[in-house]
C-alpha angles and dihedrals in degrees: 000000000000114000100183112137115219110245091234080070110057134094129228124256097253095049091062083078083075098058094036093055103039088046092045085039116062144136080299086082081069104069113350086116095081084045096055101041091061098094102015104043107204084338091083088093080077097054095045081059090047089042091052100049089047083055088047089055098045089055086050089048090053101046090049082051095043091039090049109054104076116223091005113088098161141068096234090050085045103048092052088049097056108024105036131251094283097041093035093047086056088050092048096046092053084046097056092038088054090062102043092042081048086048090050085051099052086047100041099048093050091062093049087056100048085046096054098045105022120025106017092174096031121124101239089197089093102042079043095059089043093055085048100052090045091057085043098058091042092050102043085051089067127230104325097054087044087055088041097066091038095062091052090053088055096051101049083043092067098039091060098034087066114050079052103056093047093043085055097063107094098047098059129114105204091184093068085072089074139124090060096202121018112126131064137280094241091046091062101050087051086061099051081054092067092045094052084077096061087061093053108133118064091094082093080083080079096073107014089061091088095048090063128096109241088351086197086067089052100064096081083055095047094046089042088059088037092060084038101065090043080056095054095038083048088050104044087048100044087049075050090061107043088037095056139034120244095251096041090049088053088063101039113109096187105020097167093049087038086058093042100046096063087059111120115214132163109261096000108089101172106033080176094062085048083049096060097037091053100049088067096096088047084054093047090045090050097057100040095058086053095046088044090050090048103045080053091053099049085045092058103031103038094008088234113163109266092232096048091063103039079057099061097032087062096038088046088050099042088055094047094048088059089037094051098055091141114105088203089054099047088048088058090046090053092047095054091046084061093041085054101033096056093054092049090051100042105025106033097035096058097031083057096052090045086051094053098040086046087051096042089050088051099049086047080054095044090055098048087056095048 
């Protein structure tokens, strides 16, 4: 089967920064402060720093993997390469389940937002059909739509992120942030544990890497917007801090729209309700990327028509989100989607590179001998 991606749809180096930031930036920038500071107290701006450089290293990880098979610039190509068509199609087939169950989360989660501080009462089947339409007409537009509407996300991301983070300011308590140093070192790292999950995302890498013009030249992007979101997460959490007390930040559900929401501006009476209602296009972003990684997985690794499966992804998504109306249960389906998520990331990733080094060596050694 020929691979080979026709030049009209690829992106250029620098645009792979707007998939990269609306997949690792989602609805967890809400509330993953009360998540971090479990272990590590107002030391978890220590492991965001830790859990970021870990994530630096793991980008650079994929693109020595994607840059090294040669001829073979994908994770689905890859897999039935090293591991064989029964082994590398599992492989394949969990691969292409993570993204879309990622996908569900991201979904899932958002609705529960906007029920919880919009439309109490509302039936969500309609907004929900509307979300999913919108997926339905990025993804079915290729690469470059896909991009298009990340960029926009971005955009709007930052526009909003700003005007946060300055109107914040006078109501801060610096002093909150000390002690500098007074938990330990393994609670710490527990605790940048629990922060790897809010950079999930970036995987997409696996499978974007052949859609980009020159993909070598990518990588600075990839690792600037990579440093960018830790900035943002290390921000937020730092104006957190400072903004709450510890024991007040243990019991917020919702601290960055709790922070948001005492802001006083003329004409705009709940910052928090423009917030959520902003951050639509991210969510549809978001999902789109997932949903895009997962239709070109399924076309390389089982040759199933792109739109097919973007069909019954979103249908399959659209019935489990009315059937799932439990909190409890959502919160145990977010929590397996980390679980799973972290040992792709740091046990996959890196076995699959080793594999591939260790392959590359042995064929060097093979030819000597021949």
């Amino acid at each position: 089967m020929n691979n080979e991606i026709n030049e009209k749809y690829k992106i250029s180096p620098y645009l792979i920064i707007f998939p990269l930031y609306v997949s690792m930036v989602g609805i967890g920038i809400l509330f993953y402060q009360r998540t971090v500071i479990k272990h590590a107290g107002y030391n978890a701006w220590i492991s965001v720093i830790l859990a970021g450089v870990s994530i630096h290293i793991l980008v650079w990880m994929i693109y020595k993997l994607l840059s090294t098979t040669k001829g073979e610039h994908d994770i689905a190509t890859i897999n039935n390469k090293l591991f064989g068509k029964v082994l590398g199609s599992f492989f394949n087939a969990a691969i292409v389940l993570y993204f879309v169950f990622g996908a569900f989360v991201k979904f899932k989660v958002y609705i529960e937002l906007i029920q919880v501080w919009l439309f109490p009462s509302m039936n969500f089947l309609y907004i929900s059909i509307v979300i999913l339409l919108l997926v339905y007409y990025a993804v079915s537009g290729g690469i470059r739509t896909v991009t298009g509407i990340a960029v926009w996300a971005t955009m709007i991301s930052f526009v909003t992120i700003i005007p946060q983070v300055l109107l914040a300011f006078p109501y801060l308590h610096p002093l909150n942030l000390l002690p500098l140093w007074n938990h330990s070192i393994s609670e710490v790292l527990l605790s940048s544990k629990d922060m790897a999950f809010n950079f999930l995302g970036f995987e997409i890498l696996l499978l974007f890497y052949p859609f980009v013009k020159t993909p070598e030249k990518s990588q600075k992007w990839a690792h600037l917007i990579l440093f960018l979101v830790i900035l943002l997460y290390l921000v937020i959490l730092v104006l957190a801090f400072m903004f709450f007390t510890e024991e007040q930040l243990r019991h917020t559900i919702w601290p960055t729209l709790n922070m948001i929401g005492i802001f006083e501006v003329p004409l705009l009476q709940r910052l928090e309700y423009i917030a959520i209602s902003l951050w639509f296009i991210k969510i549809v972003a978001g999902i789109a990327v997932y949903i895009w990684a997962a239709c070109r997985g399924t076309k390389i690794a089982f040759r199933i028509r792109p739109r097919l499966f973007l069909a019954m992804s979103l249908i399959s998504i659209g019935i489990l989100c009315e059937l799932i109306r439990d909190h409890r249960t959502v919160e145990k389906l977010s929590a397996i989607y980390s679980v799973v998520g972290l040992y792709f990331i740091y046990a996959y990733i890196p076995l699959v590179l080793i594999v591939v080094l260790i392959r590359k060596q042995w064929v060097r050694h093979l030819r000597r001998t021949t």
